[in-house]
C-alpha positions as CSV (number, residue, x, y, z in Angstrom):
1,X,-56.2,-134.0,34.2
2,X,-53.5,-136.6,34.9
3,X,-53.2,-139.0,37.4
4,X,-49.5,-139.7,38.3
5,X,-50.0,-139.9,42.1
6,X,-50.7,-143.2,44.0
7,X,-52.5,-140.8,46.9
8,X,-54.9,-139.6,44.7
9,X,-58.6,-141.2,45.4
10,X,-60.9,-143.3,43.6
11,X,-64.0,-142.3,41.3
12,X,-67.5,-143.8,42.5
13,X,-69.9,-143.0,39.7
14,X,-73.8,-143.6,39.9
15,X,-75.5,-143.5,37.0
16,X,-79.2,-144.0,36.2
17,X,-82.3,-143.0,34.6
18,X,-84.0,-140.6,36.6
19,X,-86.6,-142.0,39.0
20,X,-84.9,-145.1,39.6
21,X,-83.2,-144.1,43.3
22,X,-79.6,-143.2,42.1
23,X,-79.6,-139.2,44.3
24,X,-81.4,-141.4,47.5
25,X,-78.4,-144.2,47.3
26,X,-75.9,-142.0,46.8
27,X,-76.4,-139.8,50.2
28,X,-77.3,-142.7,51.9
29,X,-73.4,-144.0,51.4
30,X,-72.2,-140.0,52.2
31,X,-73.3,-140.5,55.5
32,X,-71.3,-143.2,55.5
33,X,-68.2,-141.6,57.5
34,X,-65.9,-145.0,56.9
35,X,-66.1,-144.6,53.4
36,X,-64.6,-141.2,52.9
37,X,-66.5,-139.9,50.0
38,X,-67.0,-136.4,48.8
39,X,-70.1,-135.4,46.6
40,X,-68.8,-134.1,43.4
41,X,-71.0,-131.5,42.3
42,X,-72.1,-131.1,38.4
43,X,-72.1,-127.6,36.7
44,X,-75.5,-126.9,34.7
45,X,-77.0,-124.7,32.4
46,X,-80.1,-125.2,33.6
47,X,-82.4,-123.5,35.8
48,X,-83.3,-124.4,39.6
49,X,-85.6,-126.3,40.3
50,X,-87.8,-126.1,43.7
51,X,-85.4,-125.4,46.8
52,X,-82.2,-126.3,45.0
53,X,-79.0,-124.2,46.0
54,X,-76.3,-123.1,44.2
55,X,-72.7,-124.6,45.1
56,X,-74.7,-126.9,46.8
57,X,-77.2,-129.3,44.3
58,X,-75.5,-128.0,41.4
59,X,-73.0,-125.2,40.2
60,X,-75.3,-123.0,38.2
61,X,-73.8,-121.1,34.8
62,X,-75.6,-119.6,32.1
63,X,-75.5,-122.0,28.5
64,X,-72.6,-118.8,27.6
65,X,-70.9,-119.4,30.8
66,X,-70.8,-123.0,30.2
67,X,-69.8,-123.5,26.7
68,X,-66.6,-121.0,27.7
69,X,-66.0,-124.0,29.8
70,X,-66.3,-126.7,27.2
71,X,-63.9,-124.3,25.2
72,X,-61.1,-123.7,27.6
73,X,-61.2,-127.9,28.2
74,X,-62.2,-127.0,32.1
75,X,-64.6,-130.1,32.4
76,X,-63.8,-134.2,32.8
77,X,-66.9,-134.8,31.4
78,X,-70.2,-132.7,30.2
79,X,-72.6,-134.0,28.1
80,X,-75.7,-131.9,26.4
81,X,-78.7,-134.1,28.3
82,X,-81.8,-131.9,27.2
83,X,-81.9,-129.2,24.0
84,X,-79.3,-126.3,25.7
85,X,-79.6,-128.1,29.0
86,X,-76.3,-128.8,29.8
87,X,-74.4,-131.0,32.5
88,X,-71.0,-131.4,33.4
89,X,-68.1,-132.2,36.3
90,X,-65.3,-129.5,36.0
91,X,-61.7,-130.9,36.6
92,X,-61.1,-128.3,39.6
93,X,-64.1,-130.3,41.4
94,X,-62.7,-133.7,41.5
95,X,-58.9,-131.8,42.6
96,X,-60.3,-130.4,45.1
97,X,-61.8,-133.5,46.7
98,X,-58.8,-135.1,46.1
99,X,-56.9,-132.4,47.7
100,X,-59.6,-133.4,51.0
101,X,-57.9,-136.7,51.1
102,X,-61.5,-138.1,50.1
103,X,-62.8,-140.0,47.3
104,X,-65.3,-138.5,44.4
105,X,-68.7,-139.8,44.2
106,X,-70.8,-139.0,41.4
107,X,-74.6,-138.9,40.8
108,X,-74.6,-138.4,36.8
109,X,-75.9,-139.4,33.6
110,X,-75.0,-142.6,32.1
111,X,-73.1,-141.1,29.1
112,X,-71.2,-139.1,31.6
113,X,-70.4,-141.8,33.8
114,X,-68.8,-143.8,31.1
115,X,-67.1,-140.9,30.2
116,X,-65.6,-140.7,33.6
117,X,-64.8,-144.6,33.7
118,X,-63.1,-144.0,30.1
119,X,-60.8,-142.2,31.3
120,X,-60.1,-143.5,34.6
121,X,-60.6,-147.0,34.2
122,X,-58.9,-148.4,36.7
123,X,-59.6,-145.6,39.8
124,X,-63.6,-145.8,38.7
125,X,-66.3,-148.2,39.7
126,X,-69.1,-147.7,37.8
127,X,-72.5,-148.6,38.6
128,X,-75.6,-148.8,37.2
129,X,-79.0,-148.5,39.3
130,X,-81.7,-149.7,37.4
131,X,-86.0,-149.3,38.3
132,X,-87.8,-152.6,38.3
133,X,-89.4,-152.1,35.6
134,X,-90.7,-148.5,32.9
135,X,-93.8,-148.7,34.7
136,X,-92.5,-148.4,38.5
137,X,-90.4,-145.4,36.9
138,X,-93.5,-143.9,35.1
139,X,-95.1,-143.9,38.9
140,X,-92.1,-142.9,40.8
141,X,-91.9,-139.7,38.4
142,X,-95.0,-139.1,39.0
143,X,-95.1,-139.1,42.4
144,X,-92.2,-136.2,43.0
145,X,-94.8,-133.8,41.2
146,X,-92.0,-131.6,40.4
147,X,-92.3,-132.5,36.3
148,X,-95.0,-131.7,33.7
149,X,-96.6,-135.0,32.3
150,X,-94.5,-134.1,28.5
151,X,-91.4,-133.8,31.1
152,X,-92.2,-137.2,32.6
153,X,-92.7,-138.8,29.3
154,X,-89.4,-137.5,27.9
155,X,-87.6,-139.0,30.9
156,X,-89.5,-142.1,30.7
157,X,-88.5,-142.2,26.6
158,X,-85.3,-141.7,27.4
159,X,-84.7,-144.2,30.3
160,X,-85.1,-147.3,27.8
161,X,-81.9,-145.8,25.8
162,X,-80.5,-146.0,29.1
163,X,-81.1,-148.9,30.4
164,X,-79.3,-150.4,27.1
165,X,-76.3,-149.1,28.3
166,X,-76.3,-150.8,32.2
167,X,-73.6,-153.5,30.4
168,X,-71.6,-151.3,30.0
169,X,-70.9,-150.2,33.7
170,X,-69.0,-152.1,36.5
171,X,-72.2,-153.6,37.7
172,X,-75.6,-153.2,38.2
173,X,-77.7,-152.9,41.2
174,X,-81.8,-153.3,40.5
175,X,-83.6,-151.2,43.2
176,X,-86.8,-152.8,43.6
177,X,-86.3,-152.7,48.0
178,X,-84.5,-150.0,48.7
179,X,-82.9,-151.4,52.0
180,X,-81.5,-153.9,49.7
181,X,-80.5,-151.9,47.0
182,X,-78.8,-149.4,49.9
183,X,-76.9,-152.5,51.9
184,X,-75.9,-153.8,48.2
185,X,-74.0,-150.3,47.0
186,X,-72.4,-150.2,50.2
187,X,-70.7,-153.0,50.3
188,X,-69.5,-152.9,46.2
189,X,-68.4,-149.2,47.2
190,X,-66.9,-150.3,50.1
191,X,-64.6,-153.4,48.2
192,X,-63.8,-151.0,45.8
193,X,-62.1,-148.7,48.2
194,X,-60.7,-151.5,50.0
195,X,-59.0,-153.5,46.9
196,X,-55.1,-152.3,47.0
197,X,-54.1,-150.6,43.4
């Protein structure tokens, strides 16, 4: 995917370890009708979870399905998050939110969201939400019950690789109040989309 065309929109990636707010920010700012965004929505080879829809939370394939994909280069970006769970953006999903006249936002691992910012450096702000602290992400996991306590502890081991990687992104937004944290995206998002490229 190439981007010749000075119409085409921008790429708003969030990116954080799980439990620190990143899916509550990012429809917070698509209600935001001024900011013309468009949810781009990752393929994965995992199962559902709870009440999730397909073509809706996620685009569901089977780990076969998927690694076709990988094969016949359909995706920006995928990334193998769990053992055979895997997570991706195809390149027909941020077309066809271009093709809207909207821009992409993104609610996506951190190794994808660097990928995306990699290759579109200068259409993509990257940001990084970050938890107060491992123990206020330890209790916010917790408290969604959806997870088995292993489950939770995986995530929880796995956020502190994350969190080594927030220098990496545009900037970095600490969500300890989530009004703040809320105004504070909106208003980087909306500077972004504003800056003339």
């Amino acid at each position: 995917m190439t981007n010749n065309n000075k119409n085409q929109g921008k790429l708003i990636v969030f990116s954080a370890p799980s439990g620190s707010g990143k899916t509550t920010i990012v429809r917070h700012l698509l209600k935001q009708q001024d900011l013309h965004l468009e949810f781009s929505i990752s393929v994965t080879s995992r199962e559902k979870r709870g009440d999730e829809i397909d073509g809706k939370d996620y685009y569901y394939l089977s780990l076969k399905e998927f690694k076709n994909n990988i094969k016949s280069d359909a995706f920006l970006e995928w990334e193998e998050v769990y053992r055979d769970n895997f997570y991706g953006t195809l390149n027909s999903e941020v077309e066809r939110i271009w093709a809207m006249g909207k821009h992409v936002i993104f609610d996506i691992d951190v190794s994808g969201g660097l990928r995306i910012k990699r290759k579109f450096p200068e259409q993509t702000l990257a940001i990084f939400v970050k938890p107060p602290s491992i123990d206020e992400l330890k209790i916010r996991l917790k408290k969604r019950k959806t997870e088995s306590e292993d489950k939770i502890n995986m995530r929880v081991a796995k956020a502190s690789a994350e969190l080594a990687t927030a220098p990496l992104f545009d900037c970095v937004i600490v969500n300890s109040d989530l009004d703040d944290a809320l105004n504070e995206a909106y208003h980087k998002v909306d500077d972004f989309l504003n800056e003339q490229s």
